[in-house]
Each structure stands twice: as structure tokens, then as C-alpha cells.
N, C-alpha and C positions, 0 to 999 in steps of 0.2 A: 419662465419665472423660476425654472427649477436650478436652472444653471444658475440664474442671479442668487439665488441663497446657497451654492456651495460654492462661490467664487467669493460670495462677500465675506467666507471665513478664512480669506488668504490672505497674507501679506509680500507686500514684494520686496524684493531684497537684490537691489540692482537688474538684473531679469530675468531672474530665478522665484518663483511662488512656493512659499511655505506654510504650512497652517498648522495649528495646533489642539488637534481634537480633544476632549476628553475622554481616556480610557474606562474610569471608574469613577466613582467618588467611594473616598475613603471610609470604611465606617467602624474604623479602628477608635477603640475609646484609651485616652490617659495618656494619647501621644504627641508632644510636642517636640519637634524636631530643633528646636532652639537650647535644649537642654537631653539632649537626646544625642548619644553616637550612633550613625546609621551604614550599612552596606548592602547593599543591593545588588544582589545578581543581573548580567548579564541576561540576553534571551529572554527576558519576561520573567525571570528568575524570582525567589523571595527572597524578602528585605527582611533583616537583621535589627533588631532595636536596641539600646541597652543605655540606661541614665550616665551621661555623661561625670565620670569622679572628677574631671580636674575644671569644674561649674561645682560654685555652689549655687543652690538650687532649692525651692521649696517647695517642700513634700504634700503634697495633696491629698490625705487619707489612703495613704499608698505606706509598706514596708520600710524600714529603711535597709532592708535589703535587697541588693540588686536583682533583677532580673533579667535574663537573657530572653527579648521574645521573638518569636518566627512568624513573619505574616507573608498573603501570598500577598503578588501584586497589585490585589484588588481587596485588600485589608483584613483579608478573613484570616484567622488564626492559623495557624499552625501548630504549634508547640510552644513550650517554654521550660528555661531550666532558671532553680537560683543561681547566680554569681557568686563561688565563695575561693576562689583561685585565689593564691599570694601571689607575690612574684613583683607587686607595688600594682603602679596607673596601669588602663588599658590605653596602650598608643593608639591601638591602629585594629583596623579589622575587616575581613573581604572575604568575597567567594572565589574561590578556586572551577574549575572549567567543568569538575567534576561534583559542584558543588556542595563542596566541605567547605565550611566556616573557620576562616582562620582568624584566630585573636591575638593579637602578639602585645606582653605587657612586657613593663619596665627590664625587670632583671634578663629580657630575652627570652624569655619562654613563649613557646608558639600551643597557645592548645585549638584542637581544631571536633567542628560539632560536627555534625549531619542535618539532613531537613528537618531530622524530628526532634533537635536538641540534644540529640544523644553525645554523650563526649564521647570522641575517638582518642582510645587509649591506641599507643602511648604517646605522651604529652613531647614536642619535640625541645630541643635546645639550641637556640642559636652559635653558642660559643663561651666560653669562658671570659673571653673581652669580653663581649655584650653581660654576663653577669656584674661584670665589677664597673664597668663602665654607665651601666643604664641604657636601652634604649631610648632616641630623640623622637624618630619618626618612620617610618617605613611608605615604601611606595609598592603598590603589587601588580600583576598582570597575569593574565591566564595562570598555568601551573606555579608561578616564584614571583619571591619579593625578595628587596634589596629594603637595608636597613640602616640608620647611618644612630651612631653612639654619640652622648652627650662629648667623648672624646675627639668625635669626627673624624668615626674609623667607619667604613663600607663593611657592609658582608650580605652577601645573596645564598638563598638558594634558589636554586634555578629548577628546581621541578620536585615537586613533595613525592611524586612519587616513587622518587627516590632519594630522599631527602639527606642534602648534605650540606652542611655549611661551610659557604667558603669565603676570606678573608680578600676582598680589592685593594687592589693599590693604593697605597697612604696619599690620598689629594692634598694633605701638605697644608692646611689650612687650619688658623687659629678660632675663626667665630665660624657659628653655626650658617649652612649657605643659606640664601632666603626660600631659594625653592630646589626641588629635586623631580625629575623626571626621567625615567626610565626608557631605553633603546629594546626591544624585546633579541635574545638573541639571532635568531632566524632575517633580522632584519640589519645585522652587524656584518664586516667582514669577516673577523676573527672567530664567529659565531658564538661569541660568548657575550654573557650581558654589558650591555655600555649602561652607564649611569650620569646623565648629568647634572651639572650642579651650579647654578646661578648664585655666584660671589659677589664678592663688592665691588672686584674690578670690572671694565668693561670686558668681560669673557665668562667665557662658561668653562667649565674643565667637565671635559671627558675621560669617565674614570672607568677603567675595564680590569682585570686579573691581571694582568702585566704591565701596565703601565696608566699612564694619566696625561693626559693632551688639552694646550687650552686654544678653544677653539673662539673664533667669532670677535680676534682681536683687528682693528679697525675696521669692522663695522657696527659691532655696536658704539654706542654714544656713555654707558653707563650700565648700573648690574639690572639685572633683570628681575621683578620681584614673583610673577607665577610665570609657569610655563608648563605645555603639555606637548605630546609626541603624537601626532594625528595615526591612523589604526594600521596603516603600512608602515610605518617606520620611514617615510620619506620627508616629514616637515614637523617644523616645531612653531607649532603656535606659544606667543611668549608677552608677558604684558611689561613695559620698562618702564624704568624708574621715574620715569617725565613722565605717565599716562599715555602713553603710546600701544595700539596693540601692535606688534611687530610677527609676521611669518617667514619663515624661514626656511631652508633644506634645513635636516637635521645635522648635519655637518659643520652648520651655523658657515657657507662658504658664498650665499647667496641670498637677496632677500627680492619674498613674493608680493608681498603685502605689508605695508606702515601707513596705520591710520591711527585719527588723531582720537583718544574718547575723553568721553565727558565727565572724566573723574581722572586725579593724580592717584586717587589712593586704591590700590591693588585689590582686586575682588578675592570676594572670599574663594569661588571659584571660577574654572578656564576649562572648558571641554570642546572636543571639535563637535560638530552637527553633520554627521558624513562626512564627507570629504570637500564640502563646498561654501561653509561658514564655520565661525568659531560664534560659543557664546559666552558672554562674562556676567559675575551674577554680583551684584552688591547686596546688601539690606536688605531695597524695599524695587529692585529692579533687575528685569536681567536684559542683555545689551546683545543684540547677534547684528554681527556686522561681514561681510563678503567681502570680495575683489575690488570691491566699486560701489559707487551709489550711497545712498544714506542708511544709515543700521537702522534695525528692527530692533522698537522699545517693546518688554512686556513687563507693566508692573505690579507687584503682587505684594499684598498684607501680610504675610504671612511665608515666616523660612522656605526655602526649597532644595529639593537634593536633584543634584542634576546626575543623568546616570544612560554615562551615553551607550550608542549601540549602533551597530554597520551603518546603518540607514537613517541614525537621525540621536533624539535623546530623548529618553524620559526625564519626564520632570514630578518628582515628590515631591508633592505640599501637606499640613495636615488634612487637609479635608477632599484630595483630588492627587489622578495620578493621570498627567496629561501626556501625551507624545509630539514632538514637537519634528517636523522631517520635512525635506523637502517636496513639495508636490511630482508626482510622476508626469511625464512628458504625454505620456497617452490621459491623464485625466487633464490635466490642463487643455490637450487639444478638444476633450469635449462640455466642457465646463468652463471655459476661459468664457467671459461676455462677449457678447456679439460673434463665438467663433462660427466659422463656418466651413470649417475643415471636412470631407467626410467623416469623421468619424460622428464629430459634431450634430452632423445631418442627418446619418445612421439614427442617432438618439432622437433626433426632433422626429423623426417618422414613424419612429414606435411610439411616441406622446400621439400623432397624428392617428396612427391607427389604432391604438386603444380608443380614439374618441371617431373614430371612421371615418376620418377626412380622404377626403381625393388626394389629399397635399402631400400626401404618405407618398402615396406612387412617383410623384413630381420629385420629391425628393430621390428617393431612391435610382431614377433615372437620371440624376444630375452627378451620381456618386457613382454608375455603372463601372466606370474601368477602376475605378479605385475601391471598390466592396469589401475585398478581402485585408485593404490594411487596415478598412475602417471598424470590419468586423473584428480584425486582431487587437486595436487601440483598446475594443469595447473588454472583449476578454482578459486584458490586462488591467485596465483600469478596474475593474471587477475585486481583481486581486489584489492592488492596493487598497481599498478599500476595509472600512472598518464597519460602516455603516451595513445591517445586516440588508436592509430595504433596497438602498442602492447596489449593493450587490447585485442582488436579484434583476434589479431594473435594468443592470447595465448588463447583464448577459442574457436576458430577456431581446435587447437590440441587438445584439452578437447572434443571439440564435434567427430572429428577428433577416437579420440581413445572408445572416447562413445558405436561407434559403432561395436567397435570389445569388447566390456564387455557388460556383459549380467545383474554383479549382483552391477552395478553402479546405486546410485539414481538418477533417470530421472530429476524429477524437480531440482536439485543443481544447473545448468546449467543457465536452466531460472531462480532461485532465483538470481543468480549472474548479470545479464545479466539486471535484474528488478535494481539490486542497483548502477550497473554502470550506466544505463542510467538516475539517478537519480543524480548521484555523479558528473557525465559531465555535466550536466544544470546545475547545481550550481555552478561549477569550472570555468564555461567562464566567459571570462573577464567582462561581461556585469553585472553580477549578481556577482563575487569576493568573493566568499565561498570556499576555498579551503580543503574541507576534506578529513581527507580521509578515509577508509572502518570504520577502527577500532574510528577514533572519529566519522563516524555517527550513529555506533552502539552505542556508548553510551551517545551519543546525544539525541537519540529516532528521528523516523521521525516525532512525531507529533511537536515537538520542536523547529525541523528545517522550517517547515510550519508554525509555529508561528514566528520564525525571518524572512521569507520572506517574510511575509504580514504585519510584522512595517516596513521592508525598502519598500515598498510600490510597491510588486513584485506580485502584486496578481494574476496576468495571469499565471506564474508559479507554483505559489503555490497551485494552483486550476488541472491546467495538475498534480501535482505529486499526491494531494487528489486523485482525479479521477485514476490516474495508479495504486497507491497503494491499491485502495477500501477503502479510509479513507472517514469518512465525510467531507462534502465541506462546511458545513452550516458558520463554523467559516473563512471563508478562505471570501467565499460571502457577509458576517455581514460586515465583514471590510472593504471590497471595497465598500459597499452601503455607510459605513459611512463616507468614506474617499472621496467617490464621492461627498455626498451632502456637505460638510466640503470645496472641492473645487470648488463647480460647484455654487457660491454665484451669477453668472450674467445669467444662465439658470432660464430660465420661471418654473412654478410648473410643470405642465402640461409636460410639454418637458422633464423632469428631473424623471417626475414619468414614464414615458413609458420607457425611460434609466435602471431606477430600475427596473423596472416590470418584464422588460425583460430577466436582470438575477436570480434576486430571485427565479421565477417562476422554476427555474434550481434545486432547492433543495427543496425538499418536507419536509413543516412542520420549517421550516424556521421561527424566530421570526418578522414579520410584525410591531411587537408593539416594537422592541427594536431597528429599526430602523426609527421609526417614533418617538418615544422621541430622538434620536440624531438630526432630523431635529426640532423638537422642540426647543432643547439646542440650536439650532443655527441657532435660528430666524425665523423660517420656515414654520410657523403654520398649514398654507391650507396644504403646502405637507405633514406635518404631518398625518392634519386631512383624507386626500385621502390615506394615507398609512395605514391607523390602521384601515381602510377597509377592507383591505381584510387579516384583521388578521384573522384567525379563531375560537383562544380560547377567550371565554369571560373573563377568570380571567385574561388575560394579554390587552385587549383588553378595557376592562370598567375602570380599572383606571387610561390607559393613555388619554382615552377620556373626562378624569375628568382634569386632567391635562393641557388640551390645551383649556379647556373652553367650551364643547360639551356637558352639562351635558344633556339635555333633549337627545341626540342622546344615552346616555350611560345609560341613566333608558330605555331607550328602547328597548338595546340590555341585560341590566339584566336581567327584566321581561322575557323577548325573551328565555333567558336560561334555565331561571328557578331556578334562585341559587338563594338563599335569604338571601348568605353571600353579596351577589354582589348590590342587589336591598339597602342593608340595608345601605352599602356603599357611595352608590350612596344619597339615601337619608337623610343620615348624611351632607353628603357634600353639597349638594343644602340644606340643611337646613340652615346652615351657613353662604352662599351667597348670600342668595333671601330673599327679605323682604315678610312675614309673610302671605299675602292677595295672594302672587305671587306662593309662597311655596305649599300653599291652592290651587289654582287655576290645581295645575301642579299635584296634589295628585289624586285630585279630578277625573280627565277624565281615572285613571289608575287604575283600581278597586285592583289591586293584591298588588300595593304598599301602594296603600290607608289603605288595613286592616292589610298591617303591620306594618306600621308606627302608626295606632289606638294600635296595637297588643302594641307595645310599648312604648309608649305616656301612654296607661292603666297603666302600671305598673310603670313610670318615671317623668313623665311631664304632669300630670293633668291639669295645668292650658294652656298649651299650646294646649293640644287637647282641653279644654273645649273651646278655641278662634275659632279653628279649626271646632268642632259641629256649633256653632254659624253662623259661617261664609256661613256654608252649611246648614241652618235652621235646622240641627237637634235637635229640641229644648230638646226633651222626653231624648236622650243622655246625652245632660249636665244634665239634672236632675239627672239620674243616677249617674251621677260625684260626685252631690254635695249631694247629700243622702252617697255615698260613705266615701268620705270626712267628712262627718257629723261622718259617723263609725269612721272613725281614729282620730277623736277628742277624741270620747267616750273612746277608749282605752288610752288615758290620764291621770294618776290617779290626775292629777288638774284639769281634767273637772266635777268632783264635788265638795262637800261642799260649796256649793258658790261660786266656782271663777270665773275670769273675761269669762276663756274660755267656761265657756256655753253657755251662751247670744250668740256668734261666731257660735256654733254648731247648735242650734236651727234659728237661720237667715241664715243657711244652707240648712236647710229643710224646713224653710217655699218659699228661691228660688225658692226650688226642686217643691214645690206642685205649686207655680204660674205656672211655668214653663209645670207643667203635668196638670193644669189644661187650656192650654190653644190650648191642642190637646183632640179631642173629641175621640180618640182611647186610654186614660192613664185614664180616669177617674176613676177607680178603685186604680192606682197609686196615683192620686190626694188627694184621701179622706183618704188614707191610711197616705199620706205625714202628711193631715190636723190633723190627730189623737195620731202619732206619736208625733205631736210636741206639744200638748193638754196632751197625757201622758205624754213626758222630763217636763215637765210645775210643773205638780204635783208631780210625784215623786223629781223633784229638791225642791221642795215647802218642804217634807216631810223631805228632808235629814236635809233640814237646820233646821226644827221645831225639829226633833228629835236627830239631830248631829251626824246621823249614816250614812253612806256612803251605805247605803245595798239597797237604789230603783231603782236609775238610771241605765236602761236599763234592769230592769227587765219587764216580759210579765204584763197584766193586772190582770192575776189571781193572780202570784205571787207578785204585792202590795197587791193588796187586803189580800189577807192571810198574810200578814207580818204586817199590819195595824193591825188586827187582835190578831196575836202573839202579839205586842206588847201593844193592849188593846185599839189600839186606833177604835174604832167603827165607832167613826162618820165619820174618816177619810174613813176608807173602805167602808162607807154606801156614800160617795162625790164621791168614782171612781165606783162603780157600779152603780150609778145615771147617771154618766156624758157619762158613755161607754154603757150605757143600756147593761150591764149584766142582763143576764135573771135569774127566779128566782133558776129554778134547778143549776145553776152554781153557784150562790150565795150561795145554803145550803149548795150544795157540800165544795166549799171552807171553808164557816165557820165553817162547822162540824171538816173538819178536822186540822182547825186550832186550833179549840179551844179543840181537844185533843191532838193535839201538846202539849201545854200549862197544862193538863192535869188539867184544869178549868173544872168540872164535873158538876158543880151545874151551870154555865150558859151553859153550852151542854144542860141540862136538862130542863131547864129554855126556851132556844133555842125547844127544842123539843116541847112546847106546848102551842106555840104561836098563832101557827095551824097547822093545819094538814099537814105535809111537804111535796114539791111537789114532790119531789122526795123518798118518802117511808121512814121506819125505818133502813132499811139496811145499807147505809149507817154511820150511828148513829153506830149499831154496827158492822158495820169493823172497825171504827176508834178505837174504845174502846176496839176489840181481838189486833190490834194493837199495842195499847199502853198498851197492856199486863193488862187491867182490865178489869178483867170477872165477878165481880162483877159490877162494871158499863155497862157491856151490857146484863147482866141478865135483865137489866131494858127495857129495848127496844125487847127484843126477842121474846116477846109473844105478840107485838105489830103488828110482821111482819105477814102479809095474807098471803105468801106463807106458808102452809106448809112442802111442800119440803125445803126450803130458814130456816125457822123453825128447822128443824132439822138437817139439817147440822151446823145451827148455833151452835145448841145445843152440837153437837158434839165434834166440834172445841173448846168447853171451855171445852171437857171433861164429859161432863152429856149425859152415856148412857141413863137411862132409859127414863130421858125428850124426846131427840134425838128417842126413837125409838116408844113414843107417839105419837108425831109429822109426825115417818114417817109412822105409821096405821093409820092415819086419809089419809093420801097423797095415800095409798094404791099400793104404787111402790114396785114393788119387789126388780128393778135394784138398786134404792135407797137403799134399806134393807140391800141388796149386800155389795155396797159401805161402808156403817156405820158400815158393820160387821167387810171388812178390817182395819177399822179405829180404832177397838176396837177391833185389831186382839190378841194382850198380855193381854186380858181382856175376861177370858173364861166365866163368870157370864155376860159379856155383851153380848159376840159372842152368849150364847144362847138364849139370850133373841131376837137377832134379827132372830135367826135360827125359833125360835118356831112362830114369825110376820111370817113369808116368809111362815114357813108349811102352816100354817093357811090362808095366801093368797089364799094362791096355790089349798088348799081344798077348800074354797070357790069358787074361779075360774071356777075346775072341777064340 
């Protein structure tokens, strides 16, 4: 009996069964869908109300201004806003995938709500045609809608969330089309949106960003007056001009179906039912007709909004919100009259054994090799199901016959068991989600926990998180936010123990992204007491920046030890605090102090030099300005004269007040003093000789350049004034003045006196500069004779060379000179026959 009352709510539609439960009844007051613009979300989604402007219409002890109202599925309220938008009519209005309310009126304007009514600023624009032109109509789908102007110009945007409008192809056409249907891109080749559009002739033009194509010329008969895009993109259901409904590829290149209906005059609307009927709705009737067979009438008193979905279609009426879909193949096989399928069987022997028939067993022994598909039929049929009872009963016989199969999977059962008690909490009237298996499958769960927690369901959304083993963090963020958003007349204090309470629920939880939302909303102290007990510093320190805690937030830097965070931090109180304050706050924190020195060194000189100053480090600034003196130098205008030396050197005479006025830099000091006594003279020299060649060279190197260039007296004024001693002194001019390769004052130089530092040097400079003839003169002047004979060597004069080294009486010596005049066998003997002769004397 139980089959025959859920079979006798089906109807058949060629030999396919369909039925039409009712999800709810409505108990929405003041709503008449006859004077009413309506949109309804997808997925169980909530419906959209708003009095129709372009009906006149009589007002029922109601405003005569408009209202925007939100209700869920199952009529319970949501929210409401007044209507006071310009902009002229509302054309058109839909939910987006993410669902935002989009409203699009006359002049183009798109403004779009949320679930709670809230307007999402900012308000978009279609375009400046669409201003001057008027919107006619729009058609929408998931993320974008396409719009067509009183001018019969296209413009789409193709996804709000990035919202751009863009201008299609001029389809060329003088009167407005009768209907328009959209190609979704993803289901295009070009992957951009196709738009078609049912004209007068027998074709449709397919209008896309590049161009416009008319499609469907000899086969259609005449223009098409509605038409729809079934949910892949592969057919177009279409109603023609004779009363025809006609299906088609959407290429308009083939036809599936042409059948004849019972009306010429075009329904108000045309939706598919899944993928395996179309329904059409007049007046006081709606019409679903298949492949074959005779259509399914269903007549009704009262408007309806059809509002289809993967698996089938809701139908809104005022007083009822019904589902209308095809029956599953596993409930048909056990609910069909007379069937006798196992799964069928399965069923009838749990009725048998709840009343303890023997007949139980008989059955179930007739259904042995087939158990497990009859037990899977049950498990699924389950799941289409809406009825809570039957549920239960049909996985009652699934569990039921579980137990006589051995090679069933165990967990199906509880998967099944986990998504209906998912699917019932949603489906009560309280909460108005009506899904069902197959849309929440491809809904995703986490999807559906995200529309629970914007209609402001968080206590359920947190139970399914939790059943599921999903994270809760996002389910918890939303209600901390939503709480302090509502909670404006609770104490801080009061409100933070509130929160504490549940955050603490979810480990690792953002602390710091619910204390910038009390921030945003005036909240400051509970901010500051929230981002407490955050735990990461990187999310932690620059919201503490943010609310104005900056000393609290260099201290939990420091504390970390991140020096991306300290530097942060220290930027920002740089910019807020006046200078002496800045100082003050650096100062007592040794770790920020040398990084902010760290780079101030390399940025902002004159700010750290404020900064030494302030903290008596005088010997520091000095450093600065000796520095600074350097980066003048590398200026090639801080010689010849110009203005920037005088600059440079009142740099470094700072630097030496400054070092001479700590008794631990004295060596810096005199150093400073000498420095700027050499820029003095060398600057003195450039200008006298108009050669850029002193400044910043050492002391030796003027002097030997003074030299080279012959000026004496000059170089005889820097080795006066730097008390160069006098060994440095010969040094340098010896070998200056064979630089110059001036011989006769080298020589002249040589016998002025006795040089403090010997002849030797005299002649390296002179093997140097490649004249051995000039230091033949000096070589016999040198005491050493070892020094003597290697001299002698190096210009080539064995026999000299190995006179010099039998007076030295070295053998090792001998040695050496002999390798030296090793391709020289008349020398090599001569040192051989010294060494013999050593050697025998020795012995």
C-alpha cells in the first residue's frame, strides 16, 4: 500500500516519472506575484521581492514606497531595504553565484544587495550608451548578464567580479527581438559570451564581441517568440510563432524535438526541467512536454515563478514552493506498482519483518545474488528523498539487507546518513535551503557553510563544520564579526569574554582579523584587548599599529625577533612622533636603536646626526661629518676651485671640534686637524697648477707629484708643515725625480750629503727606469757588498758582480749569481771557480 501512495504522486511523461512534492508552504504575507518583480536564487537560494513600477497596481494599506524584501525559500523573512535608487524602471533583477542581488534599471545602472539588503557600494555602470539609450531588458547567468538598449545595442559583463562592460557586435536590427537567450562563455568556442536573439525572420542571430551570425535559416518555418539554453550549453529549447515547441542544438544546426502545444500564444515562461523535459507556463497552466508521449498538464489559480535548477525546477506560487524533477531510477525501481525488482523486494521484507512475517526471509532468499545492488537502490533512493519518514524507512531496508551481504561497502550507509542529516537541517522551514542530494553535491559543502553564515545561521553552520570535520575558523570569524557589528550597546569587557569564549573553540584562529573589524567599527579598547591574544607577530604588530599602540607594538617586534617587523614599526612611529620623542623611544631599546643607526647610516645622515646629538654621542656625529666630507670628495666639482670645498673642509673642521672635545678621540682629532691642513694645500696646488691631480691624495703622493712636476719648493712646504722625516723625504724624491728621468738633479740630489738612507735606493730607481748606465754611478758607492753585487748583477756585469761577491766571501751568494748568469757559461765559471776557492780556503 505504501508504494501505491508514493507512485500515485507521479506522473508519466513518455517513460520517464516525475512528481511534484511540496517543499513548503509559503507564509509570507502581502505577496502577490502578479504585481510583484521576483528573483530567486539558484540552490535553494532566497527569493527577491519588489512591487512591480511598470503595473499599475493597488496599494493595500501598504507605503507607497517601495520595498526591497529578502525571503528564504520557505517564506521566512530575511531582511528588507526602502527602494529610493534613480536611474528611471527596474528592468530586471538576479542572483549572482555568490549571491549578490543584482538590479539593473533604466539609465544602466547595476546596484547590487547582499542577503541582508545591504547595498554593496559602489553602484556599477553599464556604459554611457546604456545611459542615453535606456535599458530594454537583460538576460543573466551565474557571475554576468548581457543587456540589450531601447537602441538594440548588446553589452555584457561577463563576471562582476571583475566587472567590466563591454559593447557586442551591432546585430544590425531595427525593432526590438522577441526574445533573447544567452550561450554561457565556458560553453562557446570563442569562449566569450554568445547571445541570441529571436527576430522576425525565420533565424536567430548569434551575437558575440566580434561579430554576429544568423543561424537556423532553413529550418526554422518563422521567428521564434521565447526561447531558453538548457544548463550545458548544448540545446535550445524554443517556442515558434505557429505554437510549436521546437528543441534544438544550440547552433540552431539540428532539430531534437517539434511538438505541437495547445496554445499559439507564447508563455509567459520556458525553462528546461534537467535535461530531459521542457516546461511552459501560461496564465492558469503549466505544460511539460518530453521526446515523446503526451505532455504533463499542471493547473494552478494562482501566478508562478518557475526557477529552475540541475535536477529539475522549483515552482513559486503565493501560497507554496513545490519542486518539480524527474523521479530517480533507484526509487522508481522500488516504488513503481507491482514492481518486483530486488530492490523492490528488499523493501517489502522490512514491512514483512517489522510485522514478523516468515515472508521476510522468502523474500530475501529470492534476491540473494542481487543484495548488494538492491541494498545500493535503497541507499540512494534515501537520498533523493525529501520525505524525512521515508528516509529513514529506506535506509532502514538498506541497513535491513546490509546484513545478509557480506561484499557491501560498510561506510555507503553512514556516507548517506551523514548527508541527509545535513540536507534535513537545511531543508527546515527555519533555515529555507531546500536541496537536494544532487544540488548539494555540486554545490560543494563548503559553499553551503559559507551561505549559512551570510544569512546569519552561524550556530548551524558551525554543527555541519564540526559533523563534517571541516574547519570552523571561517564559520567563527563571522560570527565574532557579526557579533561585535551588532553588540554596539555591550560594554568592552562584557563583549570580549562573549568572544573569547568562542574563538578559544578553534585553534590558531585569526585574533588580529577580528580586532581590526572592531576597530572598523569604532571599537578601539576591544580591539586593543583582542590582538592580545593573537599569537603571530606578523599579524599582530600591524594591527597594533593601526589602532594607535605603537610603543606596545615595538615591543612585541623586538620580542620576536623579526627585524622585518621592528623596521615597520619604526618607520611608522617615525612619522608620527616628533623627533626628540622618536629619540626618546629609540633610545631605552638597544635592538631597535642599532637598527634604525643601521639605517639612518646608509639614508638619512642628517637625521641620525640629530639623533647622536640628542644622545650626546658627539665622537658619532663626527664620524658622520668626516663621512660626509668623503662624499663631497667624490664630487668631480669639489675641485679646481669650486664653491663645494670650502663646504667639505668646514665638514672636517666640525668633525675635529667635535673629536676634540672627548679626551678618548684625540688621535681622531689631530688626524681631523691635519686632514684639513692637507685639502688646504693640495686645493692651494690645484688651483696654482690647474691640474686636478692633489686633492685627496696621501702626503707622499703630493710631495712626489710636486716633485714630478718640478715644483721643489712646493714639496719642500708639505714636508715642512707634516714634519716628514728625512729618510721619507729622499725616498720620495729619488724616485720622483727618476720618474722624470732628470739624472743630473738625482745626482746633484745625491751629493748634497751623505743620504740618510744609503745609495740603494738611488739605484733601484735608476734599474727601474731601465738606466744602467745611471746606476753604474751610485753602485760602487753602496757598503754592502753583497747589496754590490747583486746590484751589479741585475744590470748584467758578471765579472763586476762576482768581485763584489769575493770580497762578501758568501758562497750562497755565489750560488745565486751563478743562477743568474745561468745562459752565461764564461760567467757561470767564473762564479764556480769563486765558490771552489771559497770552499778550499774554508777546508
Amino acid at each position: 500500500m505504501a508504494n501505491v501512495s508514493v507512485a500515485a504522486e507521479w506522473q508519466l511523461l513518455y517513460n520517464r516519472y516525475y512528481r511534484k512534492p511540496e517543499l513548503y508552504p509559503m507564509p509570507w504575507k502581502h505577496v502577490d506575484l502578479s504585481r510583484t518583480k521576483v528573483a530567486a536564487a539558484p540552490f535553494g537560494g532566497p527569493v527577491a521581492v519588489i512591487r512591480d513600477d511598470s503595473k499599475i497596481v493597488q496599494l493595500h494599506a501598504e507605503s507607497a514606497l517601495r520595498k526591497l524584501r529578502l525571503f528564504s525559500s520557505s517564506g521566512r523573512p530575511l531582511a528588507d531595504a526602502v527602494w529610493r535608487h534613480s536611474g528611471g524602471r527596474l528592468v530586471a533583477m538576479a542572483w549572482t553565484d555568490d549571491l549578490t542581488l543584482l538590479c539593473v534599471v533604466q539609465d544602466g545602472t547595476v546596484y547590487r544587495y547582499d542577503v541582508r539588503a545591504n547595498l554593496v557600494e559602489p553602484s556599477l555602470s553599464l556604459g554611457k550608451e546604456c545611459f542615453e539609450d535606456n535599458v530594454a531588458d537583460c538576460t543573466f547567468w551565474g557571475n554576468g548578464l548581457v543587456c540589450i538598449t531601447e537602441a538594440n545595442q548588446l553589452f555584457c559583463i561577463a563576471d562582476f567580479r571583475n566587472p567590466r562592460a563591454v559593447k557586442l557586435a551591432d546585430p544590425g536590427i531595427e525593432e526590438m527581438p522577441h526574445c533573447m537567450a544567452v550561450i554561457e562563455p565556458q560553453y562557446t568556442v570563442s569562449g566569450n559570451v554568445g547571445v541570441l536573439l529571436g527576430v522576425d525572420d525565420a533565424a536567430v542571430l548569434a551575437v558575440e564581441e566580434d561579430g554576429v551570425q544568423r543561424l537556423g535559416e532553413g529550418l526554422l518555418r518563422g521567428p521564434l517568440q521565447k526561447m531558453v539554453v538548457s544548463r550545458d550549453g548544448k540545446w535550445l529549447a524554443s517556442f515558434t510563432h505557429d505554437g510549436r515547441l521546437l528543441v534544438t542544438t544550440s547552433d540552431l544546426t539540428g532539430v531534437i524535438i517539434e511538438r505541437e502545444c495547445e496554445s499559439a500564444l507564447p508563455p509567459q515562461q520556458i525553462a528546461w526541467c534537467g535535461m530531459d523535459a521542457v516546461l511552459l507556463y501560461w496564465d492558469d497552466m503549466l505544460l511539460m512536454m518530453g521526446p515523446d508521449g503526451d505532455p504533463v498538464h499542471y493547473l494552478y489559480d494562482e501566478p508562478i515563478i518557475l526557477i529552475p535548477e540541475c535536477d529539475g525546477v522549483r515552482i513559486l506560487s503565493n501560497t507554496s514552493m513545490e519542486f518539480l524533477q524527474r523521479v530517480p531510477d533507484s526509487t522508481v525501481s522500488i516504488f513503481t506498482i507491482g514492481s518486483t525488482s530486488p530492490s523492490a523486494l528488499l523493501y517489502d521484507a522490512l514491512d514483512h519483518f517489522d510485522r514478523r512475517s516468515a515472508k521476510a526471509d522468502e523474500n530475501l532468499r529470492l534476491i540473494r545474488s542481487s543484495l548488494p545492488e538492491a541494498v545500493e537502490a535503497s541507499v540512494d533512493a534515501a537520498g533523493h528523498e525529501f520525505d524525512v519518514s521515508r528516509q529513514q524507512t529506506l535506509l532502514r531496508a538498506a541497513s535491513y539487507g546490509q546484513a545478509f551481504c557480506s561484499n557491501f561497502q560498510r561506510d555507503r550507509i553512514q556516507e548517506m546518513c551523514k548527508i541527509l542529516r545535513v540536507l534535513n537541517a537545511v531543508r527546515s522551514p527555519e533555515i529555507g535551503i531546500p536541496l537536494s542530494i544532487q544540488q548539494y553535491k555540486l554545490l560543494t559543502p563548503s559553499v553551503l557553510i559559507g551561505r549559512l553564515i551570510n544569512a546569519h545561521q552561524h550556530l548551524l553552520a558551525l554543527r555541519i563544520s564540526e559533523y563534517l570535520g571541516m574547519n570552523q575558523e571561517v564559520v567563527i570569524m563571522h560570527w565574532a564579526c557579526s557579533k561585535i557589528t551588532a553588540s554596539l550597546a555591550i560594554p568592552d569587557a562584557t563583549l570580549l569574554e562573549i568572544l573569547l569564549d568562542k574563538l578559544k573553540l578553534c585553534k590558531g584562529i585569526s585574533y588580529a582579523a577580528v580586532a581590526a573589524h572592531a576597530d572598523k567599527n569604532g571599537r578601539r579598547k576591544l580591539a586593543a584587548l583582542l590582538v592580545e591574544h593573537e599569537p603571530r607577530s606578523s599579524k599582530q604588530v600591524p594591527l597594533l599599529l593601526s589602532i594607535g599602540e605603537e610603543d606596545i607594538a615595538l615591543m612585541k617586534a623586538i620580542e620576536c625577533g623579526d627585524t622585518d617587523l621592528v623596521y615597520l614599526v619604526l618607520f611608522h612611529i617615525w612619522q608620527t612622533r616628533q623627533p626628540l620623542e622618536f629619540f626618546g623611544t629609540m633610545q631605552v631599546r638597544p635592538l631597535a636603536r642599532d637598527l634604525f643607526i643601521a639605517y639612518a647610516r646608509c639614508y638619512k645622515h642628517e637625521f641620525l646626526k640629530d639623533f647622536f646629538l640628542s644622545t650626546g654621542q658627539l665622537q658619532d656625529v663626527a664620524f658622520l661629518l668626516w663621512k660626509e666630507s668623503w662624499e663631497f670628495g667624490k664630487n668631480p666639482m669639489a675641485s679646481k676651485g669650486s664653491p663645494l670645498h670650502g663646504p667639505r673642509i668646514k665638514l672636517i673642521e666640525k668633525a675635529q671640534s667635535l673629536f676634540a672635545e672627548t679626551k678618548e678621540h684625540f688621535f681622531e682629532s689631530k688626524a681631523a686637524e691635519e686632514h684639513v691642513k692637507l685639502l688646504r694645500i693640495q686645493h692651494e696646488l690645484e688651483v696654482t697648477t690647474k691640474q686636478a691631480i692633489f686633492v685627496d691624495s696621501s702626503i707622499s703622493d703630493t710631495i712626489r707629484t710636486c716633485i714630478v712636476l718640478g715644483n721643489h719648493r712646493a714639496a719642500m712646504k708639505v714636508k715642512t708643515e707634516f714634519k716628514v722625516s728625512e729618510k721619507r723625504w729622499y725616498w720620495l724624491k729619488v724616485f720622483a725625480l727618476a720618474t722624470i728621468k732628470d739624472w743630473v738633479a738625482l745626482e746633484k740630489f745625491s751629493k748634497e750629503k751623505k743620504p740618510p738612507i744609503g745609495y740603494r735606493p738611488f739605484v733601484e730607481a735608476c734599474i727601474e727606469a731601465d738606466e744602467k748606465g745611471e746606476a753604474i754611478k751610485y753602485i760602487p758607492k753602496l757598503a754592502d757588498p753583497r747589496e754590490k753585487a747583486e746590484s751589479y748583477a741585475r744590470i748584467g756585469m758578471a765579472k763586476e758582480a762576482a768581485d763584489a761577491a769575493s770580497q762578501a766571501k758568501d758562497g750562497e751568494l755565489l750560488g745565486r749569481l751563478k743562477l743568474t748568469f745561468a745562459q752565461n757559461a764564461a760567467a757561470s765559471s767564473i762564479f764556480d771557480t769563486l765558490r771552489d776557492r771559497l770552499s778550499f780556503q774554508g777546508a
